[in-house]
Backbone as JSON Lines, residues from 0, in Angstrom:
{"i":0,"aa":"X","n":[2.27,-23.6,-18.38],"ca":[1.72,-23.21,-17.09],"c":[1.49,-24.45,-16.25]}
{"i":1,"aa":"X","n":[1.03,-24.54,-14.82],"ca":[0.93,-25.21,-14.08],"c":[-0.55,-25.84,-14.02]}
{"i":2,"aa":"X","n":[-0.67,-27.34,-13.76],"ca":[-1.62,-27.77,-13.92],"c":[-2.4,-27.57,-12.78]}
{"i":3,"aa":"X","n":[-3.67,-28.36,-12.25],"ca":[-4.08,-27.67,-11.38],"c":[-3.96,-28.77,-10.67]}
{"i":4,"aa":"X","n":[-3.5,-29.86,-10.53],"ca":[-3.09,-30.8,-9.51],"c":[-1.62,-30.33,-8.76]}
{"i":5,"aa":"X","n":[-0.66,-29.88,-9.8],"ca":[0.59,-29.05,-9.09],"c":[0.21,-27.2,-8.34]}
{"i":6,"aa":"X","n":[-0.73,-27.33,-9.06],"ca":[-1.51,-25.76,-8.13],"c":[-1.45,-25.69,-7.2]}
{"i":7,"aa":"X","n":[-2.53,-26.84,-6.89],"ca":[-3.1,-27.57,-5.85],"c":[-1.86,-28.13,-4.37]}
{"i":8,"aa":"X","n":[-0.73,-28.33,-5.23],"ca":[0.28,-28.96,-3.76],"c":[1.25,-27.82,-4.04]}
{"i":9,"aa":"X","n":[1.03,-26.93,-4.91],"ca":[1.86,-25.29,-4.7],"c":[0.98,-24.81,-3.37]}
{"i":10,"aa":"X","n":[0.19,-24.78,-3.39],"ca":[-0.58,-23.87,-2.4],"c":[-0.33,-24.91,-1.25]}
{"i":11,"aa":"X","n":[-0.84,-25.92,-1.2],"ca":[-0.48,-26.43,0.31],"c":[0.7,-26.58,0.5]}
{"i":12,"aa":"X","n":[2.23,-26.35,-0.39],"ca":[3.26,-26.13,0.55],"c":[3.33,-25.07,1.01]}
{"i":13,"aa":"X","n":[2.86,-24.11,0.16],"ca":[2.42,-22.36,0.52],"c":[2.4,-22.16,2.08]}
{"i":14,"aa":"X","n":[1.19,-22.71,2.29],"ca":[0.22,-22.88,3.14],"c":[1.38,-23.78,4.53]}
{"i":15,"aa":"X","n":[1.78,-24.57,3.95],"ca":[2.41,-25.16,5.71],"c":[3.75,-24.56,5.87]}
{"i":16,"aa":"X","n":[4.48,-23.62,4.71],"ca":[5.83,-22.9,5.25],"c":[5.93,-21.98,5.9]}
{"i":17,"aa":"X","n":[6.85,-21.13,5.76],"ca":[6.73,-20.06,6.82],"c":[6.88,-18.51,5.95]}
{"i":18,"aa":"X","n":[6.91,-19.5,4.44],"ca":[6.94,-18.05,3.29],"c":[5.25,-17.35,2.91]}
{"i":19,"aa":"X","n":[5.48,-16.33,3.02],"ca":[4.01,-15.45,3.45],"c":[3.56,-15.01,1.81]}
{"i":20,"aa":"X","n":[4.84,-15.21,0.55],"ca":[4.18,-14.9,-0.87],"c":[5.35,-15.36,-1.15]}
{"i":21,"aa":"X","n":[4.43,-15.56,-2.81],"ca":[5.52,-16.37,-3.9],"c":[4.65,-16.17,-5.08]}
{"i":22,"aa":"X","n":[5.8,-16.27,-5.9],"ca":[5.54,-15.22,-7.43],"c":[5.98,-16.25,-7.97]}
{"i":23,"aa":"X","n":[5.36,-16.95,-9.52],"ca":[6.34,-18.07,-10.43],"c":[5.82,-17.18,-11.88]}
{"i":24,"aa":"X","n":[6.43,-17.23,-12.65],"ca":[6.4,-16.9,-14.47],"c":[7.19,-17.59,-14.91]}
{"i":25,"aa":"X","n":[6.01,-18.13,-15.84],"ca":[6.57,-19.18,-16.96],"c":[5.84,-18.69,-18.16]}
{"i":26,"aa":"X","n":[6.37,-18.53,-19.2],"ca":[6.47,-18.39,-20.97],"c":[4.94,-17.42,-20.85]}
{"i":27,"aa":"X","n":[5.72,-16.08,-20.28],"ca":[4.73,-14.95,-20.45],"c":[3.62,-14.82,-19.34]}
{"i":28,"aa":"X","n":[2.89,-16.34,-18.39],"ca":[2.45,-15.97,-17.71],"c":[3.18,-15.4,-15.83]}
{"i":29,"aa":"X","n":[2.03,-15.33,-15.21],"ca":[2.58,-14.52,-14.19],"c":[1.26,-15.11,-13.01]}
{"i":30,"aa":"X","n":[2.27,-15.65,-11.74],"ca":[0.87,-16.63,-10.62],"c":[1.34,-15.92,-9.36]}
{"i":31,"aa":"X","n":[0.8,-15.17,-8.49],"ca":[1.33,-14.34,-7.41],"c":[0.4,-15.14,-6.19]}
{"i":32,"aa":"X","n":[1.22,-15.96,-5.58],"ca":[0.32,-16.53,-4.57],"c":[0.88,-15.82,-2.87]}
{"i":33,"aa":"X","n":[-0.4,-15.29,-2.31],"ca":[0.27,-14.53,-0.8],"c":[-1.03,-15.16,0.28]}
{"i":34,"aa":"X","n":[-0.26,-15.37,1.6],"ca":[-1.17,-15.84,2.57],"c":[-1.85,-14.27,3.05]}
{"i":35,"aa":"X","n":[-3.04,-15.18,3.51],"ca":[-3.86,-14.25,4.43],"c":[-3.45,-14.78,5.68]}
{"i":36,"aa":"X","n":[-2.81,-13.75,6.32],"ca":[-2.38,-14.17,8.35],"c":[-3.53,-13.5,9.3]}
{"i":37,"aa":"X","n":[-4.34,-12.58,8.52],"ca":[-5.22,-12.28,9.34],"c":[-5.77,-12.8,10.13]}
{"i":38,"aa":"X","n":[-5.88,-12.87,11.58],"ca":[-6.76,-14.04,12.59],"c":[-7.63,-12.86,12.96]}
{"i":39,"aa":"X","n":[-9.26,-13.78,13.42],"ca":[-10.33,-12.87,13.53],"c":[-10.4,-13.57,15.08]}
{"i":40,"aa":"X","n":[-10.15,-12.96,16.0],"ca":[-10.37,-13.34,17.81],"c":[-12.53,-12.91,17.98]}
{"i":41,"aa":"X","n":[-12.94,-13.95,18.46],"ca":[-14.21,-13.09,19.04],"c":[-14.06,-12.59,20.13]}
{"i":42,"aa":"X","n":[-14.93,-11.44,20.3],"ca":[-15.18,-10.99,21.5],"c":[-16.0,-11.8,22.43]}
{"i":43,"aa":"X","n":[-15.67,-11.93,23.85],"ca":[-16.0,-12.65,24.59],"c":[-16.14,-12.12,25.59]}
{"i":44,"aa":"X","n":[-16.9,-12.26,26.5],"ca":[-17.46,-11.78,27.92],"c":[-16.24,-11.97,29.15]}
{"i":45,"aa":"X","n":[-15.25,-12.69,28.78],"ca":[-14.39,-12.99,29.85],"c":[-13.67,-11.82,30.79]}
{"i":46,"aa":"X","n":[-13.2,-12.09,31.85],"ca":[-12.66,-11.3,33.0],"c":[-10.91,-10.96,32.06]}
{"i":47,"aa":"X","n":[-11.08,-10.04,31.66],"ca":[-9.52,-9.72,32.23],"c":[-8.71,-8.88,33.51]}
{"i":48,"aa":"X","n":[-7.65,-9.81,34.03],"ca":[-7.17,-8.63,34.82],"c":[-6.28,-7.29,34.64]}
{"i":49,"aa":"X","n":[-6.52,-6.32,35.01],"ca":[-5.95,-5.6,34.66],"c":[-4.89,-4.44,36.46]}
{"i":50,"aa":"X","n":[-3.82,-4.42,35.74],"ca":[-3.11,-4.02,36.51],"c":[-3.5,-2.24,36.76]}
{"i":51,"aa":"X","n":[-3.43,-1.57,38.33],"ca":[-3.54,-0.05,38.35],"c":[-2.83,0.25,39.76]}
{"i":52,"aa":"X","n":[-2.3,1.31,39.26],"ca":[-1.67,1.84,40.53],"c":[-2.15,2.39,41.67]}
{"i":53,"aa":"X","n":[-2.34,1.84,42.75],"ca":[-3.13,2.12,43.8],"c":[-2.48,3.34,44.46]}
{"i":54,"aa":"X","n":[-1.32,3.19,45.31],"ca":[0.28,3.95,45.47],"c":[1.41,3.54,44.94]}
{"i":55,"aa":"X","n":[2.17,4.95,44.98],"ca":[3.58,4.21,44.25],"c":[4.17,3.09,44.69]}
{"i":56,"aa":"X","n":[4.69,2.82,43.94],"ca":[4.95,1.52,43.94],"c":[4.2,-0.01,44.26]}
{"i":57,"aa":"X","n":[3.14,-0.13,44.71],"ca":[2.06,-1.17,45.15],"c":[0.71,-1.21,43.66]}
{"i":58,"aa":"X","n":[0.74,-2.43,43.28],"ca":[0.14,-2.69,42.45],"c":[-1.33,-3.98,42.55]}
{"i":59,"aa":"X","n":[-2.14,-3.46,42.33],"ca":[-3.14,-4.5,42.5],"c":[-3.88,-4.91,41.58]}
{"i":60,"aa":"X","n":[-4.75,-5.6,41.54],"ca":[-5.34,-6.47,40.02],"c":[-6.5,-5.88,40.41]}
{"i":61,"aa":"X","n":[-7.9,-5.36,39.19],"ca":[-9.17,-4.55,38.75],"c":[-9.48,-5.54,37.79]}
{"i":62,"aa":"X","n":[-10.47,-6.21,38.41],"ca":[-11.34,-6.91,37.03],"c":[-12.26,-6.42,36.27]}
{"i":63,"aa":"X","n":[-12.27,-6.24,34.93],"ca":[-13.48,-5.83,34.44],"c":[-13.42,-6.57,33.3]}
{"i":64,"aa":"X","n":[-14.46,-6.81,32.42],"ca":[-14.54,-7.62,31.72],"c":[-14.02,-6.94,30.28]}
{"i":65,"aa":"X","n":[-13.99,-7.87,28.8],"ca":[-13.43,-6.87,27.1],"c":[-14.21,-5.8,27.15]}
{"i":66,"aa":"X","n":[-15.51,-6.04,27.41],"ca":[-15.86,-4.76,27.12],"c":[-15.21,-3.12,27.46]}
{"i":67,"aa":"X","n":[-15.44,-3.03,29.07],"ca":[-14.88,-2.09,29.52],"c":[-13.2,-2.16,29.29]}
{"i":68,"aa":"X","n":[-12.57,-2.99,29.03],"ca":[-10.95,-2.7,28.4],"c":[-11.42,-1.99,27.07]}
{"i":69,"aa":"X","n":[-12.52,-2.99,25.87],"ca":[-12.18,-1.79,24.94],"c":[-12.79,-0.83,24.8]}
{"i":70,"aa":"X","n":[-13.44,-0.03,25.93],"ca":[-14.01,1.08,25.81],"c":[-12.83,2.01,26.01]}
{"i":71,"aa":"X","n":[-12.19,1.62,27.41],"ca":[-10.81,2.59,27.88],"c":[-9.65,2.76,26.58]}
{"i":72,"aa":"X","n":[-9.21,1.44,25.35],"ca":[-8.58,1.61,24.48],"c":[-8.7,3.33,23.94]}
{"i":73,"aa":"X","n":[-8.02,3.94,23.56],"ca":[-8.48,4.64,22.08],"c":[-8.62,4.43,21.13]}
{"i":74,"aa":"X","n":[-9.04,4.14,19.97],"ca":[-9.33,3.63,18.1],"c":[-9.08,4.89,17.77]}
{"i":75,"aa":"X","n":[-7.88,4.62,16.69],"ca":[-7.21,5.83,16.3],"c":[-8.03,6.06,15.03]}
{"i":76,"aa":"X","n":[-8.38,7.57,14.45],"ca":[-9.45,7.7,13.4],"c":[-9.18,7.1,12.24]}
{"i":77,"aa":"X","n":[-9.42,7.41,11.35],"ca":[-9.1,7.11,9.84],"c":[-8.67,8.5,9.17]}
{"i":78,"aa":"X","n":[-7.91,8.08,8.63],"ca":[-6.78,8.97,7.96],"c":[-7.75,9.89,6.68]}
{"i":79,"aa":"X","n":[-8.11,11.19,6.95],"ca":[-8.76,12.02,6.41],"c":[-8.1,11.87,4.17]}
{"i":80,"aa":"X","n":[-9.24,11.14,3.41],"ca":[-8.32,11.45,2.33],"c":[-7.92,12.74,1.51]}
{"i":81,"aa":"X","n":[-6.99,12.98,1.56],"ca":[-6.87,14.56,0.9],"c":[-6.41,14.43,-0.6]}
{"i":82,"aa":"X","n":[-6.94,13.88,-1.75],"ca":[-7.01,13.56,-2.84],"c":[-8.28,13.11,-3.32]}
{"i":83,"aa":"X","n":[-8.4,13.53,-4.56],"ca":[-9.52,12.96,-5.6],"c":[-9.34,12.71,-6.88]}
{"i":84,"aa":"X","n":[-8.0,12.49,-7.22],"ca":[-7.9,11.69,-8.48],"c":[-6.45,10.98,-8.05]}
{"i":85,"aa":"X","n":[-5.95,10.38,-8.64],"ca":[-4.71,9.71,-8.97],"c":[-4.48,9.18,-10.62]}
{"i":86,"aa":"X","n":[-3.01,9.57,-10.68],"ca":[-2.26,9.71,-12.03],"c":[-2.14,8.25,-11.92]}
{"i":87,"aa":"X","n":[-2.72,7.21,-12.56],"ca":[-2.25,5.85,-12.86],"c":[-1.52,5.69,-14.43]}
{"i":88,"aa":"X","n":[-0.21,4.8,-13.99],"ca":[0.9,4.08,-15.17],"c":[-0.14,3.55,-15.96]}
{"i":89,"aa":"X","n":[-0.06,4.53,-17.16],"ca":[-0.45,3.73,-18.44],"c":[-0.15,2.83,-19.44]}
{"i":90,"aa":"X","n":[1.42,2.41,-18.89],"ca":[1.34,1.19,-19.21],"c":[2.54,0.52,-18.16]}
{"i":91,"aa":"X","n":[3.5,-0.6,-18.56],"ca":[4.38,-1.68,-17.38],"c":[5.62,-1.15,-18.17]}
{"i":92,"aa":"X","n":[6.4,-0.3,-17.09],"ca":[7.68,0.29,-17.52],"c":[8.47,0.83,-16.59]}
{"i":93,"aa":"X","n":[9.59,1.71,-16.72],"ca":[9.96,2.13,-15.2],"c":[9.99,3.83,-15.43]}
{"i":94,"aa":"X","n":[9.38,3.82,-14.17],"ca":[8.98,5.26,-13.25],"c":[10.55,6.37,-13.48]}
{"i":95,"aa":"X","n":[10.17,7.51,-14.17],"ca":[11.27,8.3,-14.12],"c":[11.12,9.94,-13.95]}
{"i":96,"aa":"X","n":[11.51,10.51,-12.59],"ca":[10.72,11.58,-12.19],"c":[11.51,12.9,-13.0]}
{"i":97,"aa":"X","n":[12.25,12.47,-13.61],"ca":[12.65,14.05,-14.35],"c":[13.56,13.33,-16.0]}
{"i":98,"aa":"X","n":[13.54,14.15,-16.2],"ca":[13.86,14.14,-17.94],"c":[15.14,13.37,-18.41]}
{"i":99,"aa":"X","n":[16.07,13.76,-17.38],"ca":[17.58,13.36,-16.94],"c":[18.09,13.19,-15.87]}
{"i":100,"aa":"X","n":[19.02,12.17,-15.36],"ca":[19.25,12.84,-14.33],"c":[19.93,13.73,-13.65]}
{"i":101,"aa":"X","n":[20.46,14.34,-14.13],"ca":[21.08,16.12,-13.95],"c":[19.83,16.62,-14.31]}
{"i":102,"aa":"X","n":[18.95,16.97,-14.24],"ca":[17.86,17.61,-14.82],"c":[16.86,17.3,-13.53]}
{"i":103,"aa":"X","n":[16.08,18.48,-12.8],"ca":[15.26,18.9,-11.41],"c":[13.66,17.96,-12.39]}
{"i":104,"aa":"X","n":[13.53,17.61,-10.86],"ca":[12.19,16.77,-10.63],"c":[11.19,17.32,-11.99]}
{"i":105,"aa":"X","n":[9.97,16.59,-12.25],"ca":[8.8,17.18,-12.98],"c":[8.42,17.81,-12.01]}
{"i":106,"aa":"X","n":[8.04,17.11,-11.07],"ca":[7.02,17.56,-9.69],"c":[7.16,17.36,-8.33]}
{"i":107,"aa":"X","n":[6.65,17.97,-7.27],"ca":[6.98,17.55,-6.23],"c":[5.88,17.53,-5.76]}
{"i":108,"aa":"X","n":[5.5,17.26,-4.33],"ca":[4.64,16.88,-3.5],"c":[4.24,18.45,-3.39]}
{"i":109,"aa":"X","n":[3.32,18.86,-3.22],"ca":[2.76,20.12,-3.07],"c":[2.8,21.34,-4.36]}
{"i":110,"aa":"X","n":[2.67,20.81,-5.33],"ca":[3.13,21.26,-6.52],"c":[1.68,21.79,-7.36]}
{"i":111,"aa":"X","n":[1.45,22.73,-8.19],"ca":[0.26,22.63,-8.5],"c":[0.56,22.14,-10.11]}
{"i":112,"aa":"X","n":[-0.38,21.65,-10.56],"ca":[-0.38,21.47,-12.02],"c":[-1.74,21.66,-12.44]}
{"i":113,"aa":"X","n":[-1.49,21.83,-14.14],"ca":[-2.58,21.55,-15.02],"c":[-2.72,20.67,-15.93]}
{"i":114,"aa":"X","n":[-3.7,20.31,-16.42],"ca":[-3.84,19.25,-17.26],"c":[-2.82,18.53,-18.41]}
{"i":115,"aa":"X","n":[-2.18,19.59,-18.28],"ca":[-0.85,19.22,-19.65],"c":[0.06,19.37,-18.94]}
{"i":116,"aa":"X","n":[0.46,19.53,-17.8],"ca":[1.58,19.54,-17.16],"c":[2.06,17.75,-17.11]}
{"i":117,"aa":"X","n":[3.75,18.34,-17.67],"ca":[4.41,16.63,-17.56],"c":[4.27,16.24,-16.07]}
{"i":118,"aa":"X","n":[3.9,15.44,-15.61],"ca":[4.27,15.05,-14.05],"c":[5.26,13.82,-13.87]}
{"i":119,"aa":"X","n":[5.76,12.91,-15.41],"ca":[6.8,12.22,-15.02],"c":[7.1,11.44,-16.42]}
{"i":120,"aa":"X","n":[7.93,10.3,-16.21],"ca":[7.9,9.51,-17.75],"c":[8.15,7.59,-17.63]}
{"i":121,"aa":"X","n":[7.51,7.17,-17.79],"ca":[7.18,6.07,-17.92],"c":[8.39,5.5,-19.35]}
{"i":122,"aa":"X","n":[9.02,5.04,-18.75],"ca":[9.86,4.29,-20.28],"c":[9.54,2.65,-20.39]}
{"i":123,"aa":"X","n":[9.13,2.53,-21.84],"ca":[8.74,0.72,-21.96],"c":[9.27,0.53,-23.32]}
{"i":124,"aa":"X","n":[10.17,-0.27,-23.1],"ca":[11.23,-0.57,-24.86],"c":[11.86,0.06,-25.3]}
{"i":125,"aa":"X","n":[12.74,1.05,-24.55],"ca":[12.97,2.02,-25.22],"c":[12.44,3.37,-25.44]}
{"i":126,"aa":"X","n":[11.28,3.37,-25.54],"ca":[11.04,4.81,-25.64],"c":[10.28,5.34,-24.38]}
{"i":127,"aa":"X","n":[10.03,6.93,-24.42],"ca":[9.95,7.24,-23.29],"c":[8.65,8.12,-23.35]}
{"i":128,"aa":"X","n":[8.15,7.14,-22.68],"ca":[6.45,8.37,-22.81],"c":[6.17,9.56,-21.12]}
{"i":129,"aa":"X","n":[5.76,10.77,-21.64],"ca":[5.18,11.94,-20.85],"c":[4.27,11.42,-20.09]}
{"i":130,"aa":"X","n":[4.64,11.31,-19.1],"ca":[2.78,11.26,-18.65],"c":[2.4,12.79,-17.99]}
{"i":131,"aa":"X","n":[1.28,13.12,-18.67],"ca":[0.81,14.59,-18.25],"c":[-0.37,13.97,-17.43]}
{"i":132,"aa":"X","n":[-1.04,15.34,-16.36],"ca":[-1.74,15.1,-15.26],"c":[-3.21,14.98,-15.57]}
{"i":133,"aa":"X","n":[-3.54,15.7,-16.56],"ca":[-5.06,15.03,-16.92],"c":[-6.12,16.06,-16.14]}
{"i":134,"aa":"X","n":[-5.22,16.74,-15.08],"ca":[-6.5,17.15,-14.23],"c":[-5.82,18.76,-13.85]}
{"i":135,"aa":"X","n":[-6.66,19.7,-13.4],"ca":[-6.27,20.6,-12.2],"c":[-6.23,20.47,-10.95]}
{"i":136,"aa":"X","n":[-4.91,20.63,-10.41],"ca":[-4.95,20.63,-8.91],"c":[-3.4,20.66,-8.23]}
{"i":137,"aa":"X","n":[-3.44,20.26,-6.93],"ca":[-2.4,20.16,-6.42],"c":[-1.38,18.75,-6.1]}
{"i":138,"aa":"X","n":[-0.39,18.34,-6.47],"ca":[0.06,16.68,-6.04],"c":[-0.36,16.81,-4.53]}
{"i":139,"aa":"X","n":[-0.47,15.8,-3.77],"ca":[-0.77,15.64,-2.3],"c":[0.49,14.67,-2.53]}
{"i":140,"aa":"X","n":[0.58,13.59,-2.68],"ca":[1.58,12.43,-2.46],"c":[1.69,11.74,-3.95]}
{"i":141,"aa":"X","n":[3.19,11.61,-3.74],"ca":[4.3,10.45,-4.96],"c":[4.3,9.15,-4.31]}
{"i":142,"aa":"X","n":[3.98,8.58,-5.07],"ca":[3.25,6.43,-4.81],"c":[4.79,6.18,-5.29]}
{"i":143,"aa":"X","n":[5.31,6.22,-5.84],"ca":[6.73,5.45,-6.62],"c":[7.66,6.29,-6.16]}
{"i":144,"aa":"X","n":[8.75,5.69,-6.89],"ca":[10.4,5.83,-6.72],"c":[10.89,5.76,-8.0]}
{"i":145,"aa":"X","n":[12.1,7.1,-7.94],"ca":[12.77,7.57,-9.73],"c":[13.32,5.5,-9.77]}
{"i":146,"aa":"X","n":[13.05,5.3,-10.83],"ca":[13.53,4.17,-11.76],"c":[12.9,2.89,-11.25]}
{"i":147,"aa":"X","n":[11.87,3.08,-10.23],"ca":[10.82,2.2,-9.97],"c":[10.19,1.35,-11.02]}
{"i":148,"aa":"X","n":[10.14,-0.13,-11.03],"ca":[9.26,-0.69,-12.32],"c":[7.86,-0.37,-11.78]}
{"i":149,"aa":"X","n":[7.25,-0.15,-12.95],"ca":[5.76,-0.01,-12.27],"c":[4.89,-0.81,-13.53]}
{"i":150,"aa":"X","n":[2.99,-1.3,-13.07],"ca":[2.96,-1.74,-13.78],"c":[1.7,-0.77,-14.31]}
{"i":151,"aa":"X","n":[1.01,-1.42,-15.23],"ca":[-0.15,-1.1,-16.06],"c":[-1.02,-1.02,-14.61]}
{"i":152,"aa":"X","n":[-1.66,0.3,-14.77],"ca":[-2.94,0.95,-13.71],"c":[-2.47,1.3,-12.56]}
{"i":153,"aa":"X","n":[-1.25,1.02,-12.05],"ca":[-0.56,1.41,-10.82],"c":[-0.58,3.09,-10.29]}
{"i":154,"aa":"X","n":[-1.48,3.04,-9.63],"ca":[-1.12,4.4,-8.91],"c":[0.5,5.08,-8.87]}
{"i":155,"aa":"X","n":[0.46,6.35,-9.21],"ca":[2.0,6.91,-9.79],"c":[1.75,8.4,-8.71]}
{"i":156,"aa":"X","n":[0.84,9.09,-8.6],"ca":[0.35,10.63,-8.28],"c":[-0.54,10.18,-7.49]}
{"i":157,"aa":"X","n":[-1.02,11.23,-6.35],"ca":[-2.4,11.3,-5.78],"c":[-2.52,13.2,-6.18]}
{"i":158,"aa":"X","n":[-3.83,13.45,-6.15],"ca":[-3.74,14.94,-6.79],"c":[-5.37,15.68,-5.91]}
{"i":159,"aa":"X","n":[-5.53,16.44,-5.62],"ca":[-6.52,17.3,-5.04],"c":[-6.85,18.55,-6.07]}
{"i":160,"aa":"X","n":[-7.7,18.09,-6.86],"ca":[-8.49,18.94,-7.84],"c":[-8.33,20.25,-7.47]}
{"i":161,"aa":"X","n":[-9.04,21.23,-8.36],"ca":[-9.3,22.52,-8.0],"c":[-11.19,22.5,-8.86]}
């Protein structure tokens, strides 16, 4: 593995390129380094101008300050969650949504199941494990893709109880 003086000038080339993540494995381990681009702007009292149509075609400048711009914005809501459990990969293998492939899905999106219902199969070395749903309810949304690697705890199902 990497010492922490080469860590150390991994991350600051990280840091001055223009690559936003980088993944290295060496002899079993695994180092996933990703920038944060997030910029935090303050809010500030300043004038913006803002353009409005007086008559067609004639345009004039309305000052009002951030505030009143972000009052006029809309803030779009938050996305209502319609799930209360999720089927997580029990272990690091690849995602396989039906038995064969000539052979129809386990499940689909709007599907109901029960607790022993197969909902897909996880293969790691060779063999091929069931994963059943654990719960009652309905799938809401499929997180993966047929032959997807996925790893250990990875969301696979989202599901809406009964």
């Amino acid at each position: 593995m990497l010492s922490i003086k080469e860590l150390e000038t991994l991350i600051e080339k990280l840091d001055k390129s223009s690559i936003d993540e980088f993944t290295y494995e060496a002899n079993g381990a695994k180092l996933k380094l990703k920038k944060n681009n997030t910029i935090a702007e303050p809010v500030s009292k300043e004038v913006v101008h803002k353009p409005i149509e007086v008559q067609p075609q004639q345009v004039v400048q309305k000052e009002e300050t951030v505030e009143q711009v972000q009052q006029e914005v809309s803030v779009p809501q938050t996305a209502v969650k319609d799930y209360d459990h999720e089927i997580k990969s029990p272990m690091v293998g690849t995602f396989y949504s039906s038995p064969s492939p000539d052979q129809p899905v386990f499940v689909q999106t709007g599907d109901t199941v029960s607790g022993d219902t197969i909902v897909c199969i996880v293969e790691a070395m060779k063999l091929f494990n069931e994963i059943e749903a654990d719960v009652n309810g309905t799938i809401t949304e499929i997180l993966v893709e047929n032959g997807e690697l996925v790893e250990y705890g990875q969301p696979l199902f989202r599901i809406k109880t009964v």
